[in-house]
C-alpha positions as CSV (number, residue, x, y, z in Angstrom):
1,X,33.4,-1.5,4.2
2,X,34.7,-0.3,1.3
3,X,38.3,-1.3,-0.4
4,X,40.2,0.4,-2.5
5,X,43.9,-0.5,-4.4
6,X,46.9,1.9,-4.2
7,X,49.8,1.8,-6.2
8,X,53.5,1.0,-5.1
9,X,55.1,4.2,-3.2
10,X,57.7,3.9,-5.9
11,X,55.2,3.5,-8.7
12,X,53.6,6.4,-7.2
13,X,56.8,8.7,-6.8
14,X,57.3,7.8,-10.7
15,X,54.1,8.7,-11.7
16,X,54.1,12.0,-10.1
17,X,57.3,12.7,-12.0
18,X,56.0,11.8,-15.3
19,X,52.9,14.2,-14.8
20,X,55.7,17.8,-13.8
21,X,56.8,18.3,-17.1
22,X,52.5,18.5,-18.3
23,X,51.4,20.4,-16.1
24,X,54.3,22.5,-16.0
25,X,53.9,23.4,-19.7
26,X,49.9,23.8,-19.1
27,X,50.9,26.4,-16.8
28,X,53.4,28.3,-19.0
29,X,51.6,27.9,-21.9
30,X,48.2,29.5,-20.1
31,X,50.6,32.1,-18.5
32,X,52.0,33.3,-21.8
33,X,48.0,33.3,-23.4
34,X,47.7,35.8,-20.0
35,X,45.1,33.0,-19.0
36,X,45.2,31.7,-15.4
37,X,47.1,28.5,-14.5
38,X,44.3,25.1,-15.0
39,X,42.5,24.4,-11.4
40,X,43.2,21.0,-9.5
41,X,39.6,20.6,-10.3
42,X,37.1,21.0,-12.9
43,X,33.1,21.6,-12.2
44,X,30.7,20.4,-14.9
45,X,30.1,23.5,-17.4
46,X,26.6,25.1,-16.6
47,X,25.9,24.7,-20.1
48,X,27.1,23.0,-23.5
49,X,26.9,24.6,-27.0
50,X,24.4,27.3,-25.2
51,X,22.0,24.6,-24.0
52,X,22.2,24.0,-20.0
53,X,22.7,20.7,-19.0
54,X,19.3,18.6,-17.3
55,X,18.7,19.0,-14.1
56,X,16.1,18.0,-11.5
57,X,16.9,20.9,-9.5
58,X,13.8,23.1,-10.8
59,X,11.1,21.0,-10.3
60,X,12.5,19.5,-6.6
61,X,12.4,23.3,-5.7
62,X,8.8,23.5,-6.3
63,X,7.3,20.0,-4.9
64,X,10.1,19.0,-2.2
65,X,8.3,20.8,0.7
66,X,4.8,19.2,0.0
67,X,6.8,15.6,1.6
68,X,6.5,15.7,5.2
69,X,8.3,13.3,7.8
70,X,5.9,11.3,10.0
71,X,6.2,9.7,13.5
72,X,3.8,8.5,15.8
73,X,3.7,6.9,19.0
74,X,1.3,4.5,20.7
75,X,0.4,3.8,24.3
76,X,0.9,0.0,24.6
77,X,-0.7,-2.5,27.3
78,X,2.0,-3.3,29.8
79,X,3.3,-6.8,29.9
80,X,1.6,-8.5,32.2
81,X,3.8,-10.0,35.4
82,X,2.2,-12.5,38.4
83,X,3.6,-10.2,40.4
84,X,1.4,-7.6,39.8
85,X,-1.8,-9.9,40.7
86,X,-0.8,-9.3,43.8
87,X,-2.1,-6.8,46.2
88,X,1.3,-6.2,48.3
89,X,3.1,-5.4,45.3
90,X,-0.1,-3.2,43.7
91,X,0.6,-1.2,47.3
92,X,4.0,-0.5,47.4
93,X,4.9,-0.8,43.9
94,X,2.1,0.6,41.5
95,X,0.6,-1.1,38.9
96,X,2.7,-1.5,35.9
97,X,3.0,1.8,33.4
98,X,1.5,1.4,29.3
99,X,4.5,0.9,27.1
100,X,5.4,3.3,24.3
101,X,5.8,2.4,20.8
102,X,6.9,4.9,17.9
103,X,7.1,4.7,14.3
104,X,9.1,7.1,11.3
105,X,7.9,7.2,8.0
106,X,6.2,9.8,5.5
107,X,3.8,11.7,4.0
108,X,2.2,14.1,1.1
109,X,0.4,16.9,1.4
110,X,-2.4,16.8,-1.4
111,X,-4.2,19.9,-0.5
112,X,-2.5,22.7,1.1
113,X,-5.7,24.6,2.1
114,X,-7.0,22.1,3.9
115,X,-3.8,20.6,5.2
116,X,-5.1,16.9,4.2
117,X,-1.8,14.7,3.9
118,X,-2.0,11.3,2.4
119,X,0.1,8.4,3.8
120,X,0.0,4.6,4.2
121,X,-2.2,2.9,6.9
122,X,0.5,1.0,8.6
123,X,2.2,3.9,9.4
124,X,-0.9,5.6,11.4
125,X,-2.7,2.0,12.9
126,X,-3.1,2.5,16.4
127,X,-1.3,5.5,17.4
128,X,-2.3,7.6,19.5
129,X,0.2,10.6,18.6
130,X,0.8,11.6,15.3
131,X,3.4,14.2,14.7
132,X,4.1,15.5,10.9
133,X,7.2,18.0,10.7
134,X,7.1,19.9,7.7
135,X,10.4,20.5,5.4
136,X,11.1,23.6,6.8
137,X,11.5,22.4,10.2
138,X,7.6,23.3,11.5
139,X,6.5,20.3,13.9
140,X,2.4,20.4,14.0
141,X,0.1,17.7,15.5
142,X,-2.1,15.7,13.1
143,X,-5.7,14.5,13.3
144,X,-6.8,10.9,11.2
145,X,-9.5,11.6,8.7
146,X,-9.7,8.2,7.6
147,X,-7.6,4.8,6.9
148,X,-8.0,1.5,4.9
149,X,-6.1,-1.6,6.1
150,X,-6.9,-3.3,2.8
151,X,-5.3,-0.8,0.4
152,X,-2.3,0.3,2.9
153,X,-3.7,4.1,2.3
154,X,-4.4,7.1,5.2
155,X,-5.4,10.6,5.5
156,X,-4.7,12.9,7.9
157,X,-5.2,16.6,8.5
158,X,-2.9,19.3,9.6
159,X,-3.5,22.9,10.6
160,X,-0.8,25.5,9.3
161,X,-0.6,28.3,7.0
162,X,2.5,28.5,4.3
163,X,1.6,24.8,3.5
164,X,3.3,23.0,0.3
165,X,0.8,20.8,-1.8
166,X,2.2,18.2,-4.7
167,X,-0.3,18.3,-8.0
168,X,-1.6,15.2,-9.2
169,X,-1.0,13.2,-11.9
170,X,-2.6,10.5,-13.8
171,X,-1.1,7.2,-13.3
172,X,-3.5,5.4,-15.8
173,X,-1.1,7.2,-18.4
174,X,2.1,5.7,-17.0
175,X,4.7,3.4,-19.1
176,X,7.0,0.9,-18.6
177,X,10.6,2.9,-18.6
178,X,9.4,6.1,-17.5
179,X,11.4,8.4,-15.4
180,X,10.4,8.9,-11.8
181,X,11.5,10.3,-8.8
182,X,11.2,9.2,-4.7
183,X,11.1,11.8,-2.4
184,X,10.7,10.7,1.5
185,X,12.6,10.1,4.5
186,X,14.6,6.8,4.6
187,X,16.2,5.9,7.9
188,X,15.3,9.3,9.6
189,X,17.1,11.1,7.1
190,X,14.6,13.7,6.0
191,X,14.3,15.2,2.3
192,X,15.5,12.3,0.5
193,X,15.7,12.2,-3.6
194,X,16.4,9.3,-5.0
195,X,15.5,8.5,-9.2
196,X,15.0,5.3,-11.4
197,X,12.4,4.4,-14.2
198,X,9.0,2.4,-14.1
199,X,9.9,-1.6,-14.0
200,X,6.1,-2.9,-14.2
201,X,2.8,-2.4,-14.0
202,X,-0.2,-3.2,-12.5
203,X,1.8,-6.1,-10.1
204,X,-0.4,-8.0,-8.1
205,X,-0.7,-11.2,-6.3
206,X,2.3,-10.3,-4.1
207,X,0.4,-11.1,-0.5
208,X,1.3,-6.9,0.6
209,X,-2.3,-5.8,0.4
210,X,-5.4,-7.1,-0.4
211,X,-6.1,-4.6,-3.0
212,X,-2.8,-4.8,-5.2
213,X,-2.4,-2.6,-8.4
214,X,1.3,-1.4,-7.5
215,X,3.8,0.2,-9.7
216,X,7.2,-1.3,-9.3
217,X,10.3,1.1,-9.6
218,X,13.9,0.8,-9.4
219,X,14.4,3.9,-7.8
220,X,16.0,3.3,-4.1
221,X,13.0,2.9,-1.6
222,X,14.3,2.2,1.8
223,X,12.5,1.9,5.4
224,X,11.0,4.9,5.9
225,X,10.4,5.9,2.5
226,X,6.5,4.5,3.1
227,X,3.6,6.8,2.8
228,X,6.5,9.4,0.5
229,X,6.0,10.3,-3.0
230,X,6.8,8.9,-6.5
231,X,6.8,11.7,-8.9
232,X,7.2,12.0,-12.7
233,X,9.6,14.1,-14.4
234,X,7.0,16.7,-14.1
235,X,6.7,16.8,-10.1
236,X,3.3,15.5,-10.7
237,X,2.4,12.9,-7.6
238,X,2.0,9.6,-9.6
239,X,1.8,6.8,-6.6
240,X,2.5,6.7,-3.0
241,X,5.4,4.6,-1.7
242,X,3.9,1.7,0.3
243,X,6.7,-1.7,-0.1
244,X,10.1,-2.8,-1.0
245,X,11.7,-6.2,-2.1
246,X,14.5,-7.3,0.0
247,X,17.1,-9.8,1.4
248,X,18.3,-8.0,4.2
249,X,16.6,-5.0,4.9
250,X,18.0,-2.5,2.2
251,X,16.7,-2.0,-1.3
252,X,18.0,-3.7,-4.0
253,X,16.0,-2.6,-7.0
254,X,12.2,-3.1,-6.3
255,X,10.0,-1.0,-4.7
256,X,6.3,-0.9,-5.1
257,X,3.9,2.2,-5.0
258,X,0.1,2.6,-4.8
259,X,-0.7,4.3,-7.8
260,X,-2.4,7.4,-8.0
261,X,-5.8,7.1,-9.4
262,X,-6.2,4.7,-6.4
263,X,-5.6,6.9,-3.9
264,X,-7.7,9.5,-5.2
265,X,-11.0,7.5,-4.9
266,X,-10.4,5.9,-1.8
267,X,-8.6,9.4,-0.8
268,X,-12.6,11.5,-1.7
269,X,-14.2,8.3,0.4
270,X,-12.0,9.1,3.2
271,X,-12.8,12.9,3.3
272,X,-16.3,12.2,3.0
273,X,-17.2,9.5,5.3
274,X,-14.7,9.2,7.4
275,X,-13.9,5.3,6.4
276,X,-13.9,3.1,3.2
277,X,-17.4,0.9,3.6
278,X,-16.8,-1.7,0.3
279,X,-19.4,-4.2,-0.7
280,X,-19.6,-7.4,-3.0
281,X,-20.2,-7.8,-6.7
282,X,-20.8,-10.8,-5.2
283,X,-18.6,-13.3,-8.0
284,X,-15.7,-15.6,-7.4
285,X,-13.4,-15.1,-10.4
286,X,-10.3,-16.5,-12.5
287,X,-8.3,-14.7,-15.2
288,X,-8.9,-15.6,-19.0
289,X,-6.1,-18.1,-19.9
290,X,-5.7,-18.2,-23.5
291,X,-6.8,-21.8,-23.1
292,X,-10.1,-20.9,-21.6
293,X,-10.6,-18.2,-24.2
294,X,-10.1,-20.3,-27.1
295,X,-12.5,-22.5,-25.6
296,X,-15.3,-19.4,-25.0
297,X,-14.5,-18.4,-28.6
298,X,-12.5,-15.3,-27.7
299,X,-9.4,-15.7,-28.8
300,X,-7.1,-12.8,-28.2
301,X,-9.2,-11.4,-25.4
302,X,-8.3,-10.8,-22.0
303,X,-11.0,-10.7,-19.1
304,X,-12.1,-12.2,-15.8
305,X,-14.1,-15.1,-16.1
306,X,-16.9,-15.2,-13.9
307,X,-16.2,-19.1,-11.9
308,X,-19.2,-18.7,-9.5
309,X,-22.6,-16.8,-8.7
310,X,-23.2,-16.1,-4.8
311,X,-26.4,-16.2,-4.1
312,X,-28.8,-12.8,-3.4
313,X,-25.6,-10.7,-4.6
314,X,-25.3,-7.5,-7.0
315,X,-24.3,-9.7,-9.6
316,X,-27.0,-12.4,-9.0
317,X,-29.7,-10.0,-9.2
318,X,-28.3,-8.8,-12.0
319,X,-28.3,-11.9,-13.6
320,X,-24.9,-12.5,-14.3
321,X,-23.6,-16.2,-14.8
322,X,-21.5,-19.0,-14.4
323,X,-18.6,-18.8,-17.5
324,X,-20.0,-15.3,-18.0
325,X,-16.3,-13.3,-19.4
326,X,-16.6,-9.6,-17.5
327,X,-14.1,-7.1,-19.4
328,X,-15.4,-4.1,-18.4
329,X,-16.7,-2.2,-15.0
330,X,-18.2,1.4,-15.6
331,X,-15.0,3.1,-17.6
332,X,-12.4,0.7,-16.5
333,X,-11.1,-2.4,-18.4
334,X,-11.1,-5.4,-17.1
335,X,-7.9,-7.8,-18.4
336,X,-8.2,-10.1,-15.6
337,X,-9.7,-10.8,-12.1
338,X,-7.1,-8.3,-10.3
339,X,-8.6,-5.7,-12.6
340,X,-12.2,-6.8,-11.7
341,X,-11.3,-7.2,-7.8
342,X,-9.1,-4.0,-7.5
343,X,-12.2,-1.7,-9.4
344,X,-14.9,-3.0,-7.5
345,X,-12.4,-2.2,-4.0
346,X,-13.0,1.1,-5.6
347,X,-16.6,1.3,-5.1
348,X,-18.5,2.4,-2.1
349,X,-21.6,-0.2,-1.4
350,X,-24.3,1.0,-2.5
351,X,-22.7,2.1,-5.8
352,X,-24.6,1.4,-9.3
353,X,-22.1,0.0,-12.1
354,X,-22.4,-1.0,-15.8
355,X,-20.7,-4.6,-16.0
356,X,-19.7,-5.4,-19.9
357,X,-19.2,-9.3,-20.5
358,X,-18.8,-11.8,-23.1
359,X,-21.6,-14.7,-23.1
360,X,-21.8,-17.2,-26.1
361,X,-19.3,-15.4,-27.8
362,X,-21.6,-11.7,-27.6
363,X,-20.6,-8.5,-25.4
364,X,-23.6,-7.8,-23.5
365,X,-24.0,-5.0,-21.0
366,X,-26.5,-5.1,-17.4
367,X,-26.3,-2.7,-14.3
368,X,-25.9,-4.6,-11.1
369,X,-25.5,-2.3,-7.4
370,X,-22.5,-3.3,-5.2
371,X,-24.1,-4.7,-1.6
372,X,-23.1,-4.0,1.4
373,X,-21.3,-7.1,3.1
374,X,-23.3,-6.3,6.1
375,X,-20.3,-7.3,9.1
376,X,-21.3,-7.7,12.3
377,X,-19.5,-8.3,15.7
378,X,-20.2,-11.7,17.6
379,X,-21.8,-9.7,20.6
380,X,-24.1,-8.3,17.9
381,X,-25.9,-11.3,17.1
382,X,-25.5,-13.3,20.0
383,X,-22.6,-15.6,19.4
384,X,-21.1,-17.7,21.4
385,X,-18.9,-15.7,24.2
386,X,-16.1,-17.7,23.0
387,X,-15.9,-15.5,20.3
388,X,-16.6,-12.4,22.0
389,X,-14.4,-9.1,20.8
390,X,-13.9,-10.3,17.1
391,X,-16.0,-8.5,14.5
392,X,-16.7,-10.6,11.2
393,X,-17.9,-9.4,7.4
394,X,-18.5,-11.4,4.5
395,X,-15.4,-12.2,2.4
396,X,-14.9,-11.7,-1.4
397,X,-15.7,-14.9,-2.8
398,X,-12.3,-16.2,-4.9
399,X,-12.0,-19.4,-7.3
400,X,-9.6,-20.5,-4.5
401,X,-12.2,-21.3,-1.8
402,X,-15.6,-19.8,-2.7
403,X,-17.3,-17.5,-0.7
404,X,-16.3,-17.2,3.3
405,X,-16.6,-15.2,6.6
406,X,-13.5,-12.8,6.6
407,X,-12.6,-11.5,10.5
408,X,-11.6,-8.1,10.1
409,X,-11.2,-6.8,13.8
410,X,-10.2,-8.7,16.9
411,X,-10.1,-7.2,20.0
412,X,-7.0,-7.1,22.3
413,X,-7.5,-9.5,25.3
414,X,-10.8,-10.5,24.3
415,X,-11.8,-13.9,24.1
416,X,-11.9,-14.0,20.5
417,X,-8.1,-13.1,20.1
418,X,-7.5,-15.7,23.1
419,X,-9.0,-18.0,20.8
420,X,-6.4,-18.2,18.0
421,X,-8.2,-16.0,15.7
422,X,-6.3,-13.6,13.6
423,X,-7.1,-10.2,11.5
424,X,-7.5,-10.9,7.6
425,X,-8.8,-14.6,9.0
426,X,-10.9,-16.0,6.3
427,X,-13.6,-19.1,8.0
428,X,-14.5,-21.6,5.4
429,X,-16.4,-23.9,7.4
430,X,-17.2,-24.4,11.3
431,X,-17.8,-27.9,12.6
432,X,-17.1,-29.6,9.2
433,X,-20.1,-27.3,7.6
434,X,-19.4,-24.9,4.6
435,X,-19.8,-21.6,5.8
436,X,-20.1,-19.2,2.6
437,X,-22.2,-16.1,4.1
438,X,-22.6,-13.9,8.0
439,X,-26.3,-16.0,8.1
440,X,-25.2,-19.1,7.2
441,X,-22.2,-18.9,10.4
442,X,-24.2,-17.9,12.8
443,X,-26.5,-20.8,11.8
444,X,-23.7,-23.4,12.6
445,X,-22.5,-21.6,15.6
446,X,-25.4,-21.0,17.4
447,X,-26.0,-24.6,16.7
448,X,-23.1,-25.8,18.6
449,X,-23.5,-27.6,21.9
450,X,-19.1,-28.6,22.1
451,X,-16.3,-27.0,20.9
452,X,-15.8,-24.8,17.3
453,X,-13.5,-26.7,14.9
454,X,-12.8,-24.0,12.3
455,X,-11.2,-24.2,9.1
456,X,-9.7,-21.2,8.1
457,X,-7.5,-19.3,5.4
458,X,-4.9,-17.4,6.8
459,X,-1.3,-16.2,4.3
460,X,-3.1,-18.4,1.8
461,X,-2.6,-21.0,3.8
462,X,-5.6,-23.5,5.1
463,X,-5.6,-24.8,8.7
464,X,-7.5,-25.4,11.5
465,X,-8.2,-23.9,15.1
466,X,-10.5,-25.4,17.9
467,X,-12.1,-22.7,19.8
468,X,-13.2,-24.8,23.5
């Protein structure tokens, strides 16, 4: 609630008083010049000294209608009651009706021809409806074209004529302090500008995504801003709003966006097949500490140092090693491991690069192919039922535990999600064995006459679960 402090009536009364005589000789002074009395009120002048004042006005006028509001809705499983098991109250009472769950948020529309809209992932996961109204009031139905979990980015299509598209920018060209703008629809309320500079660049290591390259503004992001635009002064689209920093639900100052040059590769894979199939370099890393580069005899460089070697990978093959300092991947710079992790997320498997690294104080080059991390789903291969429904891939080996198993779909009510098992699940070891690759797992599992003690990361976290 706001407060505000008034003056005395008295004090008030006297100041009135003191201001007649003023304005009453404003007003006969004016009236003698045969000008008209001064208004209550004064508006800004349109212009000063023949220049007009800055506005963001023009360029809103031209880009606003490319930002879409977004809701979906999904058909949930009905809780589940006793009751219903049974058969007098299936007769006279029905079985139990799917729950409905909706969802607000935004999008951009990136191609007006084609009516492809960009978004964020959470935003679209599981629905079954998805409803895009346009900003002049048009409600059309939208079909998913493709959507990455790890990178919090979606496509979708509509079909319309009259359609609004936002050019793109460069975000590689972006500086700390530059202007930008937010354009979305916070709390429902549809059409909403809000300004601020850049405050970083490049954060990462924040726990959002897995992929993390964000650009962090101050300008107000609020729930349902996600999946909107962040524009430069030019009303070029520079990132996609995907996160915001808070103690309480509002913003206070820090919101993070996907930047642009991001979405656009993972945007083209999208279009094209449908789904973003990544692979492995197949390295654990660690950034270059100046400690570590003094000690490699590159002082002053920055890099990813290559901590580990996975066996049969890209980089293996490639003959890449152990203290190996990669600082460049095709036209990218590497300055640390985020860098190294966040361009090879880029890369379809499959994909040919040019790695650049320092060894024994030299820059060498090789070309090494990103592999494909081959997941399979326990019924694939014959796993044990108890881990029926989940669907496993080999996980991007990290200086924190190596190589792993990552689970990266469980189905609902399967036994695998009975099990304890979550999403983004990384297995380290099953029954006390190290587990670094999809053959390796299956080895121990297969193995196993008793329960499955498994060791897992989960929120960066280590702990265990025993699967009976």
């Amino acid at each position: 609630m706001r407060t505000t402090s008034k003056p005395s009536i008295p004090a008030a009364q006297a100041a009135r008083k003191a201001r007649r005589p003023r304005l009453l000789a404003a007003w006969l002074s004016a009236a003698a010049m045969g000008m008209a009395a001064p208004a209550a009120a004064a508006a800004l002048p349109a212009a000063v000294d023949g220049q007009s004042l800055p506005s963001l006005a023009p360029m809103l006028e031209t880009i606003q209608g490319a930002v879409v509001n977004l809701s979906t809705t999904t058909r949930l499983p009905p809780r589940e009651n006793p009751m219903f098991r049974d058969p007098f109250f299936r007769r006279y009472f029905g079985l139990p009706q799917r729950r409905r769950s909706s969802s607000l948020g935004s999008g951009v529309i990136v191609d007006a021809a084609k009516g492809y809209v960009v978004t964020n992932h959470h935003l679209i996961d599981k629905a079954d409806e998805i409803s895009v109204t346009t900003g002049d009031g048009r409600s059309l139905e939208a079909v998913l074209v493709g959507s990455d979990a790890n990178s919090d980015i979606a496509v979708i299509q509509i079909e319309s004529d009259q359609l609004t598209a936002i050019p793109l920018g460069d975000s590689g060209r972006l500086r700390v302090g530059d202007f930008v703008v937010a354009i979305g629809n916070p709390f429902g309320l549809s059409q909403t500008v809000t300004s601020g500079i850049i405050s970083a660049l490049g954060r990462s290591g924040l726990g959002i995504e897995d992929y993390e390259d964000f650009i962090q503004t101050d300008a107000s992001i609020n729930p349902g801003n996600s999946g909107g635009a962040l524009v430069d002064l030019r009303g070029r689209l520079i990132g996609i709003n995907t996160a915001i920093f808070h103690r309480g639900g509002g913003s206070v100052g820090i919101g993070f966006a996907i930047p642009i040059d991001m979405v656009k590769a993972l945007m083209a894979q999208m279009i094209e097949h449908g789904d973003i199939r990544r692979g492995l370099l197949g390295v654990a890393m660690q950034d270059l500490t100046p400690s570590l580069a003094d000690a490699f005899g590159l002082s002053g460089k920055k890099g990813a140092v290559v901590s580990r070697v996975i066996p049969d990978s890209g980089a293996f093959d490639a003959g890449i090693q152990e203290g190996d300092v990669i600082v460049g991947l095709n036209d990218t710079t590497v300055d640390d491991s985020a860098d190294l992790r966040n361009a090879v997320g880029l890369l379809r498997a499959g994909a040919a690069v040019q790695v650049r690294f320092y060894r024994d104080g030299e820059l060498q080059s090789v070309n090494a192919r990103i592999k494909d991390t081959g997941g399979f789903a326990a019924d694939d291969r014959g796993l044990a039922r108890r881990l029926a429904g989940a669907r496993f891939r080999a996980a991007e080996p990290r200086p924190e535990y190596g190589g792993g198993v990552e689970v990266v779909e469980i189905e609902a009510g399967s036994p695998a999600a009975r099990s304890g098992l979550q999403e983004k699940d990384i297995v380290i070891s099953v029954n006390r064995r190290r587990v670094e690759s999809l053959e390796e797992m299956e080895t121990v599992v297969r193995r196993a006459d008793t329960a499955l003690l498994i060791k897992l990361l989960r929120n960066r976290q280590m702990r265990f679960v025993v699967i009976q």
